[in-house]
C-alpha positions as CSV (number, residue, x, y, z in Angstrom):
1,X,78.3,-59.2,22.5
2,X,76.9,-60.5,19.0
3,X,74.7,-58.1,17.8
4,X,74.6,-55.5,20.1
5,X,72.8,-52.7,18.3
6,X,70.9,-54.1,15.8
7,X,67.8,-51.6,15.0
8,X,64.6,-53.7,15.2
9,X,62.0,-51.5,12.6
10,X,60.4,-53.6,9.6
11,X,61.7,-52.8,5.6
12,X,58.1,-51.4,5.3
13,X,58.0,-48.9,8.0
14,X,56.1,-46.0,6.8
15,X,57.5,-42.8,5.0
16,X,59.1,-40.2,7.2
17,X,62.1,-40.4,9.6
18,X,61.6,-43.5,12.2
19,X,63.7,-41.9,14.3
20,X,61.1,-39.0,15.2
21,X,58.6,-41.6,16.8
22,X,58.6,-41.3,20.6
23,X,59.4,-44.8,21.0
24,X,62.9,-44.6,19.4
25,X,63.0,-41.5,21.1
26,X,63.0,-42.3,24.7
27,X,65.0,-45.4,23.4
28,X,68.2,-43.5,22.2
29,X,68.3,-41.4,25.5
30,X,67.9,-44.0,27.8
31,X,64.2,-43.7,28.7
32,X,63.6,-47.4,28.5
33,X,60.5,-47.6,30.7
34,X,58.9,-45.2,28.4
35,X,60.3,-46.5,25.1
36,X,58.7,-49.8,26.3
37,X,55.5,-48.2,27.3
38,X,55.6,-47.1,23.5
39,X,56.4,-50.0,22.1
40,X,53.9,-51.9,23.6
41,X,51.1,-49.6,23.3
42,X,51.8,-49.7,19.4
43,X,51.7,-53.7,19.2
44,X,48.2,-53.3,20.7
45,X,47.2,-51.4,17.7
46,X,49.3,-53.7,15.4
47,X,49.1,-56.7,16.4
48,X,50.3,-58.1,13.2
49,X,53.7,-56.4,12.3
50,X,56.7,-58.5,13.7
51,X,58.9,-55.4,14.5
52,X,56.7,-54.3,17.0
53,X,57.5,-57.0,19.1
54,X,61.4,-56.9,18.2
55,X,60.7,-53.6,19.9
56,X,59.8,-55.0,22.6
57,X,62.4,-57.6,23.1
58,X,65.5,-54.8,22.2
59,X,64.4,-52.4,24.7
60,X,64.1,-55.5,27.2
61,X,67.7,-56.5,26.4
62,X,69.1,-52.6,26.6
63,X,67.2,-52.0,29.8
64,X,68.9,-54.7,31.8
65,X,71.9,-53.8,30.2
66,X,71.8,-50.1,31.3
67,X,70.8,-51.7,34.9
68,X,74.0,-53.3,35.2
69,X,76.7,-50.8,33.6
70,X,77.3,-52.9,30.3
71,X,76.8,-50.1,27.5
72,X,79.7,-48.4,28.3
73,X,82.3,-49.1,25.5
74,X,84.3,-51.1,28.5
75,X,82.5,-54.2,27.5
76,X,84.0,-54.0,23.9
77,X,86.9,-52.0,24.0
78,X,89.3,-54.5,26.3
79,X,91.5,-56.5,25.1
80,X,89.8,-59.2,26.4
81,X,88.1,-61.1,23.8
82,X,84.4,-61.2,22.7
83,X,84.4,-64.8,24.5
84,X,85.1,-63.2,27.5
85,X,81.8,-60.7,28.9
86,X,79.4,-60.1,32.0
87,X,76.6,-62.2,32.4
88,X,73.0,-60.1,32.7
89,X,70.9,-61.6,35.4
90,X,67.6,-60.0,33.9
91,X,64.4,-61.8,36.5
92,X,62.1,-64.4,35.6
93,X,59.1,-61.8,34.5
94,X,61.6,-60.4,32.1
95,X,63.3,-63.1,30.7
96,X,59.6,-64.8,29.9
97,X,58.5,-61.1,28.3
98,X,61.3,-61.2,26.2
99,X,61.1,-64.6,24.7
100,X,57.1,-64.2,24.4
101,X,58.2,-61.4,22.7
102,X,60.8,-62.6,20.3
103,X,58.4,-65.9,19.6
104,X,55.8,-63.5,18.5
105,X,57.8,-61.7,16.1
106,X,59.6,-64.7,14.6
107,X,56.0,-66.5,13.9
108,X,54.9,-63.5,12.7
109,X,57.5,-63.1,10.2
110,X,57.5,-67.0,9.4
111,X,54.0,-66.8,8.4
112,X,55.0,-64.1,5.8
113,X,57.8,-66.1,4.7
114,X,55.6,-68.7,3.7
115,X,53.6,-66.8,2.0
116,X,56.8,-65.4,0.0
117,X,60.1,-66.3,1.0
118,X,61.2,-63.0,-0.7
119,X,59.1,-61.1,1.2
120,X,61.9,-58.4,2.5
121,X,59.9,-56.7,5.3
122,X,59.5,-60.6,6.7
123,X,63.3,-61.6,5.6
124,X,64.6,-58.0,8.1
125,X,62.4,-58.9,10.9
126,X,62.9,-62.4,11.4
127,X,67.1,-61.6,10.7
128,X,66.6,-59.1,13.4
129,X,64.9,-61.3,16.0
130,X,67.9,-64.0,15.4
131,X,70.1,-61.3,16.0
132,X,68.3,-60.5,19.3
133,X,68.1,-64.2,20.6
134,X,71.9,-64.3,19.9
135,X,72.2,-61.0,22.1
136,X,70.4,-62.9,25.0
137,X,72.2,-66.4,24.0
138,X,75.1,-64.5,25.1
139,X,74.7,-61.9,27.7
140,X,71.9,-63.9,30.3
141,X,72.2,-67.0,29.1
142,X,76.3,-67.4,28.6
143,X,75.3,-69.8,25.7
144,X,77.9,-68.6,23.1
145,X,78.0,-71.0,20.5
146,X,74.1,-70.6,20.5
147,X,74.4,-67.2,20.1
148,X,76.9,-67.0,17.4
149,X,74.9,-69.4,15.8
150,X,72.0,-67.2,15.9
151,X,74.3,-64.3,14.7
152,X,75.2,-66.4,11.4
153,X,71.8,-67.2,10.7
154,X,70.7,-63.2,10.9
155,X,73.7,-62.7,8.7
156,X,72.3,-65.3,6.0
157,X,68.4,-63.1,6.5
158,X,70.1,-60.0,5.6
159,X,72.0,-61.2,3.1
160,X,69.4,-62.2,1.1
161,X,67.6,-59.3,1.7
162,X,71.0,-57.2,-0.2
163,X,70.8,-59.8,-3.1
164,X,66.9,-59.0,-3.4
165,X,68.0,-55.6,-3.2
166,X,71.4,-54.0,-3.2
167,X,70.1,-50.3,-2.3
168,X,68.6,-51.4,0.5
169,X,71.8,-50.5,3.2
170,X,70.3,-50.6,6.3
171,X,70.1,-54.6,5.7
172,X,74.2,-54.5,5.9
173,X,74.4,-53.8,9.4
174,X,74.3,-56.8,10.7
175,X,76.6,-58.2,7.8
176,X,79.4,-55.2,9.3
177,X,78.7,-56.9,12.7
178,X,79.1,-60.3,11.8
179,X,82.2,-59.5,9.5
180,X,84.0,-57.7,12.4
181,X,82.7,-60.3,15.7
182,X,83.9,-63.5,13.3
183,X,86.8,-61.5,12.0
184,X,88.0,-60.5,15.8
185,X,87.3,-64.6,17.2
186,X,90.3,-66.9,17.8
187,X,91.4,-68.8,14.8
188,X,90.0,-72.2,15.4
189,X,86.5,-70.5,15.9
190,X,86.1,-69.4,12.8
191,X,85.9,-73.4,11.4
192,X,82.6,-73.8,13.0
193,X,80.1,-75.8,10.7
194,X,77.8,-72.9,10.8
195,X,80.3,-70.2,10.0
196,X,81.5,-72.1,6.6
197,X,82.0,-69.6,4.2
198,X,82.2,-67.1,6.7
199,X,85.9,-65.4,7.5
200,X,85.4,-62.5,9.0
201,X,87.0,-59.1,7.9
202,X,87.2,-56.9,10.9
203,X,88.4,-54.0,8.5
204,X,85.7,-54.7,6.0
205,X,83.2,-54.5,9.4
206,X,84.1,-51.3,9.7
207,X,83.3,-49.6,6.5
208,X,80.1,-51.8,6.4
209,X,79.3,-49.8,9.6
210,X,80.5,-46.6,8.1
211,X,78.1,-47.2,5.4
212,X,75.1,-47.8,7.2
213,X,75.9,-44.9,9.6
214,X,76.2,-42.7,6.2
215,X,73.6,-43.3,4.2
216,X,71.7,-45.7,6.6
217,X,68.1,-44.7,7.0
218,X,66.8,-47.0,10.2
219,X,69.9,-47.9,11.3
220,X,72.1,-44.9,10.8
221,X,72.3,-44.2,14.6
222,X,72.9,-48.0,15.5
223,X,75.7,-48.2,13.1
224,X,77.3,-45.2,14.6
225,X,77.1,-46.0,18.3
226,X,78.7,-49.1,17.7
227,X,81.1,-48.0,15.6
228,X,82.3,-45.6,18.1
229,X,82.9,-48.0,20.5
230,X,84.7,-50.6,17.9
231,X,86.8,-47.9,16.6
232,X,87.8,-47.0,20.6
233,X,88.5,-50.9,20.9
234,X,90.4,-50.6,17.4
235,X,93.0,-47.6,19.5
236,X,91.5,-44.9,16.4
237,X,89.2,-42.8,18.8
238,X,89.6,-39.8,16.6
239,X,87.8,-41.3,14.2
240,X,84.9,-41.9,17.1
241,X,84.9,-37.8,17.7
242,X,82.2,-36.6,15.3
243,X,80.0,-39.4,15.6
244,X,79.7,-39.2,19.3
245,X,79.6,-35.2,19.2
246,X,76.4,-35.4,16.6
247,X,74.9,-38.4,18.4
248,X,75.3,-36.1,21.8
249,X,73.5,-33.3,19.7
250,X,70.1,-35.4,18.3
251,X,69.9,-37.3,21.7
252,X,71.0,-34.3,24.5
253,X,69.3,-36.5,26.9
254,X,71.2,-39.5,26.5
255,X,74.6,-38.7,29.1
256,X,76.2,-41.8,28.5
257,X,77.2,-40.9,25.0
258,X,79.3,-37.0,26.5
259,X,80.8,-39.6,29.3
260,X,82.5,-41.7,26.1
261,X,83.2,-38.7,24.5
262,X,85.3,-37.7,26.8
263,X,86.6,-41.2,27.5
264,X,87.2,-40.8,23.9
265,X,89.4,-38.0,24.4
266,X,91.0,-39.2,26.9
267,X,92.5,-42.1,24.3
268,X,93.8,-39.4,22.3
269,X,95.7,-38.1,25.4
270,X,93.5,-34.7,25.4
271,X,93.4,-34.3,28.9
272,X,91.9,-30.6,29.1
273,X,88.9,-31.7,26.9
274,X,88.5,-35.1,28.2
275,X,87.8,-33.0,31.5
276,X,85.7,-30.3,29.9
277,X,83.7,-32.8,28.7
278,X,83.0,-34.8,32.1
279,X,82.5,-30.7,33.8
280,X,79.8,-30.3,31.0
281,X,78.2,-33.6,32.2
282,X,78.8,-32.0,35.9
283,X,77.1,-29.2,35.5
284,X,74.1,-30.5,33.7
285,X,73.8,-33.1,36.3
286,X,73.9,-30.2,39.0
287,X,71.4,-27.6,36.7
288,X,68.8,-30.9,36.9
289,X,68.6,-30.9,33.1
290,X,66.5,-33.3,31.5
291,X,67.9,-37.0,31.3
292,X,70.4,-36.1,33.9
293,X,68.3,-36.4,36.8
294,X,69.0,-39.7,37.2
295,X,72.9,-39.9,36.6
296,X,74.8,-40.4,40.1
297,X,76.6,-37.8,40.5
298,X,79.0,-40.8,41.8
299,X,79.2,-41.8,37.9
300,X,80.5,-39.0,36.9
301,X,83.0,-39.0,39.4
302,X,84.1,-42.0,38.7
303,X,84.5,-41.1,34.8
304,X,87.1,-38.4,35.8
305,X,88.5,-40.1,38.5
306,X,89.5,-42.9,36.0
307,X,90.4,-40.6,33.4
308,X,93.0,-38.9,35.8
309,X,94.2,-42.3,37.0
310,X,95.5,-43.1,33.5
311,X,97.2,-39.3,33.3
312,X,98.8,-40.3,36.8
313,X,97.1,-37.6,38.8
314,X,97.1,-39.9,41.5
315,X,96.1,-37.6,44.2
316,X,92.7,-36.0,42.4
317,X,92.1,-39.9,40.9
318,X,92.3,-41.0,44.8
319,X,89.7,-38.0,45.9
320,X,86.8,-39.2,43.6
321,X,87.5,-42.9,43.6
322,X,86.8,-42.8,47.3
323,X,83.9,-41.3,47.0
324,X,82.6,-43.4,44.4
325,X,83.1,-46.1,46.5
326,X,82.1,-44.7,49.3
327,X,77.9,-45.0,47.5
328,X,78.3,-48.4,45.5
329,X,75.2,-49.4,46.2
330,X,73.7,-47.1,44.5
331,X,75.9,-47.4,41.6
332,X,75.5,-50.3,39.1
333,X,77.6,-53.3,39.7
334,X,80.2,-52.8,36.7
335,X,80.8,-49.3,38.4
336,X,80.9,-50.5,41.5
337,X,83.7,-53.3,41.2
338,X,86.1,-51.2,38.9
339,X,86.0,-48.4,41.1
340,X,86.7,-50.4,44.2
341,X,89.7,-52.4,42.0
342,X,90.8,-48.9,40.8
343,X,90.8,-47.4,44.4
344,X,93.5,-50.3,45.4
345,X,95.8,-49.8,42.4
346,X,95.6,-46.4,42.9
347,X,96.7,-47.0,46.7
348,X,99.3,-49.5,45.5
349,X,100.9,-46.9,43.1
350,X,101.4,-44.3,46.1
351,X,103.1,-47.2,48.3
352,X,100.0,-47.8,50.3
353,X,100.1,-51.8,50.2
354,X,97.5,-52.6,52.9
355,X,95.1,-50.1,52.0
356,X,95.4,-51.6,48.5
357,X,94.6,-55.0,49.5
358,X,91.8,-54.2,51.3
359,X,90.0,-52.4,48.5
360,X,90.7,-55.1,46.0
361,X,89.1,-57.1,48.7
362,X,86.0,-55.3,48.4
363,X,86.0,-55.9,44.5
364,X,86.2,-59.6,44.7
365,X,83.3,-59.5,47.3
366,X,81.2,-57.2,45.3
367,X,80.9,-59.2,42.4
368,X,83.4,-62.5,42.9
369,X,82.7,-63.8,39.2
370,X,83.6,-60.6,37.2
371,X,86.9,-60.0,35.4
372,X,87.4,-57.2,37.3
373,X,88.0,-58.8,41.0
374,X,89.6,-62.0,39.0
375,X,92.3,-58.8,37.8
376,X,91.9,-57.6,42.0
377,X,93.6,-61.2,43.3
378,X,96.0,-61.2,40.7
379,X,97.3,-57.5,42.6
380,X,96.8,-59.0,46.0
381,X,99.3,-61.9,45.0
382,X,101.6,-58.9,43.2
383,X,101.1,-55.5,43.7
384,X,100.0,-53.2,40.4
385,X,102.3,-51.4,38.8
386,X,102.4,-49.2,35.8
């Protein structure tokens, strides 16, 4: 994805930590409903303000994302390339209340602009709502020249805002996005007309991020979820560690950030706090704690399950792999087809060849366009192995 986690408040946001309103809030733990409850109910009383309504569209974008499995770190941390993702299938009342959303925000911040094209409040939001259509471009619509377009031209916002204003950091998030996305494309994508001038750095990217995340003020927690998961794709996880432990700490409600801490661990072959991490999540899930209600236990399952996989404890893998498959429906679909395509390698690595095939079967039927059953009939032409 483009711009992933690009925080939507305006440059003029007023004093105290943004990051204490309810909206953001419910946002960072995965309360979407409510966070667009909030969101809404303050464009109602400020109807003017073109981050409102970036508001709006973000937790639009993140709530279908969450529906379907794609904000685990899966999505970036494959060696597949960025040109290669999932496509969201948000419904037709969605899709319209996101773009009615985004077209308010961007004639919002227009008008402003004309009024002062150096207006930096006006210059963030509208930089911001690119960077949202270019999210969308690319995840429902599959349109990925239209969405990095739309990523340059947030780039060239923000930029301006940083020449206006070099202390202003929380601009230079999307310019630590951009460097690392252009920076990580194939080399004849980079010659686009719209990216002249543009490179990419993917190493410069990252201490962008590291910046923001540091001394960040609206977009310190942004920065650092995404840099956990491009540090995890970049094989330095350790580096991930403390960002995901505080994150865990100021959102304890969010569970998907202790599931990629302990995926995290798992990279750095700590397989005893990889698991104490995923029994933590366990026994919240099982003490009802608040978030956690609404976790499968089948998730978590499946977290450990492929955890133990990769440490070749086959026979445990196996146990919870079948019964993650064994409630798919009620799991999202990423969930569902990996666990089903993990089932059948696992099968295929203890000699079981036709219980193999049939699980990889049940991938490609599950969802016959995703990477992960294209990978299921390349094993049922030639078995996994190692």
């Amino acid at each position: 994805m483009l711009v992933p986690l690009v925080a939507s408040w305006a440059a003029d946001v007023q004093p105290g930590d943004p990051l204490a309103e309810p909206g953001f809030q419910h946002f960072y733990n995965l309360e979407y409903d409510e966070a667009l409850a909030a969101f809404t109910a303050e464009a109602a009383k400020n109807p003017s303000r073109p981050d409102v309504y970036n508001h709006i569209a973000q937790t639009i974008v993140f709530r279908d994302m969450y529906r379907s499995g794609a904000l685990e770190s899966e999505l970036v941390t494959s060696t597949n390339p960025f040109l290669r993702r999932p496509k969201l299938n948000p419904g037709a009342a969605e899709q319209k209340e996101f773009w009615d959303a985004i077209g308010r925000a961007m004639q919002l911040a227009g008008d402003r602009l004309k009024q002062n094209p150096n207006d930096v409040g006006a210059l963030y939001a509208m930089g911001v709502s690119y960077g949202l259509r270019a999210n969308y471009n690319f995840l429902v619509k599959k349109a990925w020249l239209d969405a990095l377009s739309d990523a340059t031209s947030a780039r060239k916002m923000h930029n301006k805002i940083t020449e206006l204003d070099p202390n202003f950091v929380d601009a230079r998030l999307v310019q630590g996005l951009h460097d690392y996305v252009v920076g990580s494309l194939p080399f004849g994508w980079k010659f686009l007309g719209f990216l002249a001038g543009y490179r990419g750095d993917r190493e410069q990217g990252i201490r962008t991020l590291k910046l923001v995340a540091e001394k960040g003020r609206i977009n310190r927690v942004d920065a650092a979820v995404l840099l956990s998961a491009i540090l995890r794709r970049e094989k330095r996880a350790g580096e991930a560690v403390s960002l995901l432990n505080d994150l865990s700490q100021r959102f304890p409600r969010n569970f998907l950030v202790r599931l990629e801490l302990a995926q995290m661990y798992g990279d750095l072959g700590d397989k005893a706090k990889a698991l104490a991490v995923i029994d933590q999540v366990d026994q919240l899930k099982r003490a009802n704690a608040p978030g956690y209600q609404k976790l499968p236990a089948e998730k978590i399952r499946y977290v450990r399950g492929n955890l133990l996989f990769w440490y070749n404890d086959l026979d445990r893998a196996l146990e919870d792999m079948k019964a993650v498959t064994a409630k798919t429906n009620e799991l999202d679909l990423t969930t569902g087809v990996y666990s089903w395509m993990r089932l059948g390698q696992i099968y295929d690595l203890q000699g079981q060849r036709q219980l193999a095939l049939a699980a990889y079967q049940q991938a490609v039927q599950i969802a016959p366009g995703s990477e992960a059953a294209a990978e299921a009939r390349r094993y049922m032409s030639s078995r996994y192995r190692r």
